[in-house]
C-alpha positions as CSV (number, residue, x, y, z in Angstrom):
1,X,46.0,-169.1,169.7
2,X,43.9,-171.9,170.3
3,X,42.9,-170.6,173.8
4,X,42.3,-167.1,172.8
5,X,39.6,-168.4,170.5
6,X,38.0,-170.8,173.1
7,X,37.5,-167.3,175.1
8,X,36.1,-165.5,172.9
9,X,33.8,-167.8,172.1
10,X,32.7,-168.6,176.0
11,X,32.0,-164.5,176.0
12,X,27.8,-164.2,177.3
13,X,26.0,-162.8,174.4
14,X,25.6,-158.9,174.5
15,X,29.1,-158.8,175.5
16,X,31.0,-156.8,173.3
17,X,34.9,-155.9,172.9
18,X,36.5,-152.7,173.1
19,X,37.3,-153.3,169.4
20,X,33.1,-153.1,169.0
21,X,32.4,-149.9,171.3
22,X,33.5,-147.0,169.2
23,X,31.5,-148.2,165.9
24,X,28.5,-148.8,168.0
25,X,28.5,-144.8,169.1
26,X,29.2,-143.8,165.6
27,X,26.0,-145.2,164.5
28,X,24.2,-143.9,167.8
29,X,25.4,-140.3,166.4
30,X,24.4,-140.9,162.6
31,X,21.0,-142.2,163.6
32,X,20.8,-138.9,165.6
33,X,21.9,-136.8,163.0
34,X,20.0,-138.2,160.5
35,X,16.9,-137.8,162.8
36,X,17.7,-133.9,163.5
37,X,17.7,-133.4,159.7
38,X,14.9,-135.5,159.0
39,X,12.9,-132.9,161.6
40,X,14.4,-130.0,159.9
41,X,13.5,-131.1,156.2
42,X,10.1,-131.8,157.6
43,X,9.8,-128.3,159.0
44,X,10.9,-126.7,155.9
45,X,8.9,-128.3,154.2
46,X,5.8,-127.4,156.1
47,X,7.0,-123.7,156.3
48,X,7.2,-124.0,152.3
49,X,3.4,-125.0,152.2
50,X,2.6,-122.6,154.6
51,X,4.1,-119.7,152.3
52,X,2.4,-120.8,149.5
53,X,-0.9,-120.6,151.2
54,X,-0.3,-117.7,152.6
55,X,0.3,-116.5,148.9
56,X,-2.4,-117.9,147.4
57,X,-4.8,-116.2,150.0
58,X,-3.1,-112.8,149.5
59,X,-3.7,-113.4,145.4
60,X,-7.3,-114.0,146.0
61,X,-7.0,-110.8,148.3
62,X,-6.0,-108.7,145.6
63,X,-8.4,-110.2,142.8
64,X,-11.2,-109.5,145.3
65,X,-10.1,-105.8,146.1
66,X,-9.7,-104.8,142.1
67,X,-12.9,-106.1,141.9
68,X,-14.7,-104.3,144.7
69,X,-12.8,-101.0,143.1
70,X,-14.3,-101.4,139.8
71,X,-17.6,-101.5,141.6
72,X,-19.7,-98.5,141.4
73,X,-18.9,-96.4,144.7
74,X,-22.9,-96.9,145.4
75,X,-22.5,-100.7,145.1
76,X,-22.5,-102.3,148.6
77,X,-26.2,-99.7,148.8
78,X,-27.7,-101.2,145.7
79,X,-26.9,-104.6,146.8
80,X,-28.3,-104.0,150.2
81,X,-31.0,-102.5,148.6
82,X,-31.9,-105.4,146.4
83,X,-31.5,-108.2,149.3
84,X,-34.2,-106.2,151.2
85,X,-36.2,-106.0,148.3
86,X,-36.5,-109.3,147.8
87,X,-36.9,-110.3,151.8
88,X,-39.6,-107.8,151.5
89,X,-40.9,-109.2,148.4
90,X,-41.3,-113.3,150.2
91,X,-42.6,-111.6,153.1
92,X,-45.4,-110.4,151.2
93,X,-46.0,-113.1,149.3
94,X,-46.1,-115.0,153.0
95,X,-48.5,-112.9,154.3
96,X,-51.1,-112.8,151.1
97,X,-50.7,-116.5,151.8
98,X,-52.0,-115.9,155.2
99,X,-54.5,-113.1,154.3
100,X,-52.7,-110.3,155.7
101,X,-51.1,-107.1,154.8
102,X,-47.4,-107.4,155.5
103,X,-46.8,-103.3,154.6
104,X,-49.1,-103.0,157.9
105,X,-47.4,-105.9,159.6
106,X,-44.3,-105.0,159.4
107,X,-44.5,-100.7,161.0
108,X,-45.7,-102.7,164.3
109,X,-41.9,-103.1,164.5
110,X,-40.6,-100.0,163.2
111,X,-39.9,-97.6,166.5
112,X,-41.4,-94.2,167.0
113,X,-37.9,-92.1,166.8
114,X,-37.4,-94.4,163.1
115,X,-40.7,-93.8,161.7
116,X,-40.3,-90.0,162.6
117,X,-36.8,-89.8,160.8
118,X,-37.9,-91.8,158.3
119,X,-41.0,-89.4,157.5
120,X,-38.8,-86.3,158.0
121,X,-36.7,-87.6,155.2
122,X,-39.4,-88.6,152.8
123,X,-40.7,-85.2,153.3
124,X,-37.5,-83.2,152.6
125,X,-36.6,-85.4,149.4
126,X,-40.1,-85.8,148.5
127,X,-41.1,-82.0,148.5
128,X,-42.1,-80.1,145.2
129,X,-39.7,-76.7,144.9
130,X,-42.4,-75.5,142.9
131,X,-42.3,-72.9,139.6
132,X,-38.1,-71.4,139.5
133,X,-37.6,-71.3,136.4
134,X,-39.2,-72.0,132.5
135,X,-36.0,-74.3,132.0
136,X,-36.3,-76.1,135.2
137,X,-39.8,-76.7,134.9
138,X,-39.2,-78.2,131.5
139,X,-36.4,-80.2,132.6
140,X,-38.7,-81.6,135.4
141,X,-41.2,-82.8,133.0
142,X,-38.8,-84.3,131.0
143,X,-37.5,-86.5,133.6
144,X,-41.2,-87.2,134.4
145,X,-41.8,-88.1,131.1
146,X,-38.8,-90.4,130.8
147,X,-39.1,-92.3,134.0
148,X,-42.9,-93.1,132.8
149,X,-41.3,-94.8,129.4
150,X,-41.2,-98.5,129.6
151,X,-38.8,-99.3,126.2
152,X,-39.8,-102.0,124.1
153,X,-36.6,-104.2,123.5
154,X,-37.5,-106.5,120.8
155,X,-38.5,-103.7,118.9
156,X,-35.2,-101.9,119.5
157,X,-32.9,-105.2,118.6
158,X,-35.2,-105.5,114.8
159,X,-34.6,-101.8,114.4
160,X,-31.0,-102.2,115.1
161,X,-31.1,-105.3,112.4
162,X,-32.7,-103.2,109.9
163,X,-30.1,-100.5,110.3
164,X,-27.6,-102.6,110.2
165,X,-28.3,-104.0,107.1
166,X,-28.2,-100.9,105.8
167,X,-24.9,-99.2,103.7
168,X,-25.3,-95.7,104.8
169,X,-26.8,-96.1,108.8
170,X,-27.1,-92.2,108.2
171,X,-30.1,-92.9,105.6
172,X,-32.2,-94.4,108.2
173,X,-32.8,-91.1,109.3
174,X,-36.4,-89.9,108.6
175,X,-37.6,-93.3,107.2
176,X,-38.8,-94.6,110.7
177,X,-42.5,-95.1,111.4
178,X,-44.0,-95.2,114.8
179,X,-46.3,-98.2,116.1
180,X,-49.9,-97.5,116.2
181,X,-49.2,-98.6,119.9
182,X,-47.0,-96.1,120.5
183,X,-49.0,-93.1,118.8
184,X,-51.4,-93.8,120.5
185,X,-49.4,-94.0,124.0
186,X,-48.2,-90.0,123.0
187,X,-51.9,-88.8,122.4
188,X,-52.9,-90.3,125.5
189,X,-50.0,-88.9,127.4
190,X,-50.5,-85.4,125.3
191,X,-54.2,-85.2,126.6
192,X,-53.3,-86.3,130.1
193,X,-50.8,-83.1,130.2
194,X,-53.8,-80.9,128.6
195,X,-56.1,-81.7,131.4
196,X,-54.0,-81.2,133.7
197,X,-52.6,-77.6,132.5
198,X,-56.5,-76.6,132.4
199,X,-56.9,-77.2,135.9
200,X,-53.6,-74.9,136.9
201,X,-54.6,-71.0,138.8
202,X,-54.8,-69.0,136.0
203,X,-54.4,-65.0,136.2
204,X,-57.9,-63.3,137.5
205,X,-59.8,-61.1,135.4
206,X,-59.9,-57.8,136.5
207,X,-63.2,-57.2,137.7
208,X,-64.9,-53.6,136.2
209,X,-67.7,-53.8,139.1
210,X,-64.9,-53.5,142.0
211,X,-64.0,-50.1,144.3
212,X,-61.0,-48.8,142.6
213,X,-59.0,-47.7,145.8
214,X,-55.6,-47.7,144.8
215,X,-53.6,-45.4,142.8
216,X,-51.5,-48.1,140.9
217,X,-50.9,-52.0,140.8
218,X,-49.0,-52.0,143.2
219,X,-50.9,-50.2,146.0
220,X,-53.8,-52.6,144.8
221,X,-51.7,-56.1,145.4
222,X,-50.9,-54.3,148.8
223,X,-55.1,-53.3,149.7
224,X,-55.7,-57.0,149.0
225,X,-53.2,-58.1,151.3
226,X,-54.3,-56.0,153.8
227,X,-58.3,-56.4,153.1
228,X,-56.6,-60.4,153.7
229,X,-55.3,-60.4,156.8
230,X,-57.5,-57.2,158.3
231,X,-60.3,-56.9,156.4
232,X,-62.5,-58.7,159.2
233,X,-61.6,-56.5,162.3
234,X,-62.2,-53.3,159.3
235,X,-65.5,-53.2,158.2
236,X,-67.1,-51.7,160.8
237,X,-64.3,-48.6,160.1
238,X,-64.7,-48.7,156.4
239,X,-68.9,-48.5,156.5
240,X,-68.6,-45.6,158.5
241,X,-66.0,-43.9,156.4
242,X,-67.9,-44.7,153.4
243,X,-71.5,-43.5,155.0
244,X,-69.4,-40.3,156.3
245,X,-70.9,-41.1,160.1
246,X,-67.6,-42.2,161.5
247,X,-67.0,-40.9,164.6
């Protein structure tokens, strides 16, 4: 016994004994294993984050789109309508800065076949239909009218205080009195509309002095037109037809 223990002890160090070789691969294959699930938990775990980025983006996604379909459908114009505006607007301020005229500055850049589409388009929503209708032409100066209004707020919130204030809102009816301001802002407009009606064609007065050759209104409208258009190359004809020495 004694000499099995003196021989054992003399093994080198590092040595080890078949008893020692199978627990030494057991803990080779646990370390392994615990490594292969240490990867996979770390995977899962960074699929997990992934997902719930993923979800959070497609939330914001959706938020966004709701929003952008309550939008009016003329929205993504009006807002690229309003940044040009205000471009425009420091760009003029820039060049008043610099004594300049930036409405004249900036057509040098506007090309030939643009300005000619552009002025083809003004034209064609710009033009005046002219007299249709009694209905339509009041419905035109209506919206005239209306567009030329500027509202005065403050005075609409007090007058929405006073009514308020008020048991029966439907009494307020009738007990309103205009500004002085804005009285006078109707007269004004009211004499504007005057001046401007007495400066419209009229109908002509039938002139007692004139040759009556025609045989009824409407063969007169249709001598006029032709006196018009062929009264020049005519006269000679008519002179001599009136003297009785035509040819």
């Amino acid at each position: 016994m004694e000499t099995l223990d003196k021989a054992v002890s003399e093994l080198p160090t590092g040595c080890c004994t078949e008893a020692d070789t199978p627990s030494s691969s057991s803990e080779a294959t646990n370390s392994d294993s615990t490594k292969k699930r240490s990867d996979r938990l770390s995977r899962l775990k960074e699929l997990h984050l992934r997902r719930n980025e993923a979800r959070k983006l497609n939330h914001q996604e959706v938020v966004e789109e709701d929003k952008r379909k309550k939008l009016p459908s003329n929205w993504e114009s009006k807002r690229i309508w309003a940044e040009s505006k205000l471009q425009n607007e420091e760009k003029r301020k820039e060049y008043a800065d610099r004594g300049e005229n930036w409405d004249q500055a900036k057509l040098l850049d506007v090309p030939a076949d643009e300005a000619d589409r552009i002025h083809k388009k003004y034209s064609r929503t710009r033009k005046d239909p002219g007299f249709s209708t009694y209905e339509d032409s009041t419905a035109r100066q209506y919206n005239r009218l209306t567009k030329q209004m500027e509202p005065d707020l403050v005075a609409y919130e007090e007058q929405k205080e006073e009514v308020s204030t008020l048991i029966n809102p439907d009494l307020y009816h009738g007990m309103h009195k205009p500004s002085d301001t804005a009285v006078n802002r109707m007269v004004t407009d009211l004499n504007k509309q005057i001046d401007k009606r007495s400066k419209f064609s009229r109908r002509r007065r039938f002139d007692h002095e004139a040759d009556i050759d025609y045989i009824n209104e409407r063969n007169m409208k249709f001598n006029k037109k032709l006196e018009r258009f062929y009264g020049e190359y005519t006269a000679e004809i008519k002179q001599n037809l009136e003297r009785g020495t035509a040819v």
